[in-house]
N, C-alpha and C positions, 0 to 999 in steps of 0.2 A: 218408239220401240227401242229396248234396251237388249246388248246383246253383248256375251264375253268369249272374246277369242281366247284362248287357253292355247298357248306357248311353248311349247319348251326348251331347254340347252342344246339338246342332243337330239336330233329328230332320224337317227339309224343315217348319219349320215348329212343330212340336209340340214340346210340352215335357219335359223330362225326366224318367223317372221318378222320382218322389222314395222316399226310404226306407221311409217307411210304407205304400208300394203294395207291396212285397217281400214283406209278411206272408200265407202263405198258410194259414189256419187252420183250412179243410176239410181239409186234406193237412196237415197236422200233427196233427191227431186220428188220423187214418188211421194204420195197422199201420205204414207208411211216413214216420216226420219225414223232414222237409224241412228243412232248413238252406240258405238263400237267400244267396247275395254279389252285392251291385250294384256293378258296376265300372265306371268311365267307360272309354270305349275310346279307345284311344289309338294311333297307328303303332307304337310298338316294342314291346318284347316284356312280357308280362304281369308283374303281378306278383305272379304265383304258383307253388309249386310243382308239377313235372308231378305227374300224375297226383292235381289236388286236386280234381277235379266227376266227377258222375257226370250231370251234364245241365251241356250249356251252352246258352242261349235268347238269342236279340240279335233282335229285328224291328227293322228299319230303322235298322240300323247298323251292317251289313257293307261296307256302300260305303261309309263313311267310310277302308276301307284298301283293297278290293277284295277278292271274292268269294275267289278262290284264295288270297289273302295271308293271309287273316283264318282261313279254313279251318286253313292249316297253320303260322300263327297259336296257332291254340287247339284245334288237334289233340293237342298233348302235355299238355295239362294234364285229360284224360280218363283218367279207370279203362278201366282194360279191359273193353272193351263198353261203352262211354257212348255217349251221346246226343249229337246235335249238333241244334239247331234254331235257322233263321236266318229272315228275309224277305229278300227280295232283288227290286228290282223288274227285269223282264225284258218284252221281246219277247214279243208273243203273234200274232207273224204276220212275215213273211220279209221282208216288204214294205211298211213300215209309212210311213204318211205322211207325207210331207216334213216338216210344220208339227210334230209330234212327233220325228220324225227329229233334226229342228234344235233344238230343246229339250232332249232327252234327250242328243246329242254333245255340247251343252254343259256341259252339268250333270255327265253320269255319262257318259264315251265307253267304256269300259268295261262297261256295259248287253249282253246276249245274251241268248238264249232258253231257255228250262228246260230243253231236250234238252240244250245246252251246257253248263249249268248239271250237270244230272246228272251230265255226264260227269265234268265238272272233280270232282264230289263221292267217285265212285268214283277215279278218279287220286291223289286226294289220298292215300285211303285210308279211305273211308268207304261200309259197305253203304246202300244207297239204301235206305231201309226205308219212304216216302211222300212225298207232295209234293201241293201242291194250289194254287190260283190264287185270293185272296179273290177275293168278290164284286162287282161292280159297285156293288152300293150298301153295301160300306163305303166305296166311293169319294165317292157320294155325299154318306154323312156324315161325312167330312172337307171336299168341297170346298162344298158347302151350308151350314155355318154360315162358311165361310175366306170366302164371298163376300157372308155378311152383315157379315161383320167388315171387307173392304175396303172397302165400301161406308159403313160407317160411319169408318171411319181414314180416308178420302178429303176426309167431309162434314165433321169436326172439323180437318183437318189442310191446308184448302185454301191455305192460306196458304202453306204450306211447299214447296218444290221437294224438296227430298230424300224428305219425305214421299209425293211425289207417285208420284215414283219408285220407292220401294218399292210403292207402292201398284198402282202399270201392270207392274210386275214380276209381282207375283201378278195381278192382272188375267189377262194375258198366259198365266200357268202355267195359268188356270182356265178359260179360252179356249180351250187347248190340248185338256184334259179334254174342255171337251165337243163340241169338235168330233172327237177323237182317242182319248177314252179304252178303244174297243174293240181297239186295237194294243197297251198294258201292260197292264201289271198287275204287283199284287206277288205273288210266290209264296211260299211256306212249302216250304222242304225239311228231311225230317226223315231227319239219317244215324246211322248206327251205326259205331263206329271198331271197325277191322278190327284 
């Protein structure tokens, strides 16, 4: 089994997978090897030949090109019957609060809802085979230690204007969270190519 991790620079924050996180060595004992490729993602076009994964996995690094780009994107480099598994953060309400509204247009204006989302996954060309919404408190445990760490980049950096800046930036993102964070979420969509 062939499978590509999809990467990115900037993960809102988070760091990049490094290589030695790729190794999966319950699933390489397994009936089933695993053969892992970590890719950095990039706008153009992969570089791989079609049809070289039988799973491809990206959390939080499809909106680096956009949900449908990326999809048919990395639609072709799937065996027949692969797997496609993404995160994507999305809408979880029609109507969602100004103060998130205006954060997210900015950021990601491109953001829509998991029914939207589905659809775009079957158009593409992929069986909708699951989908699901993390939890609230994995949100928690990203933006709970992001707001010990601003708090401390603030106290060591108060000298600095640029500093400061970055620093009311996330402020502001975690601000949003907790007054907003029942309007997003990330979801995980898991398709089959048709």
């Amino acid at each position: 089994m062939s499978c590509m991790l999809i990467n990115t620079e900037k993960e809102h924050g988070r760091p990049p997978v490094r290589k030695s996180e790729c190794d999966f060595p319950a699933i390489g004992k397994s009936q089933f090897p695993l053969k892992a490729t970590l890719s950095s993602i990039s706008k153009g076009e992969p570089p791989f030949p079609e049809k070289s994964f039988d799973v491809i996995w990206s959390e939080a690094a499809i909106h680096n090109v956009g949900f449908e780009h990326g999809l048919r994107l990395w639609k072709p480099l799937l065996r027949a019957g692969g797997y496609i598994v993404v995160s994507e953060v999305v809408w979880l309400t029609q109507q969602p609060p100004q103060m998130a509204s205006e954060f997210w247009n900015s950021d990601y204006p491109s953001m829509t809802t998991v029914d939207v989302n589905l659809a775009t996954l079957r158009e593409v060309g992929f069986g909708a085979v699951d989908h699901f919404v993390l939890s609230s408190s994995e949100w928690q445990n990203y933006y709970g230690p992001l707001q010990e760490h601003v708090t401390a980049y603030r106290s060591n950096h108060a000298e600095n204007s640029a500093a400061q800046a970055l620093a009311d930036s996330l402020q502001n993102e975690i601000d949003m969270w907790k007054e907003c964070g029942d309007s997003f979420g990330y979801c995980f969509f898991i398709g089959r190519a048709n």
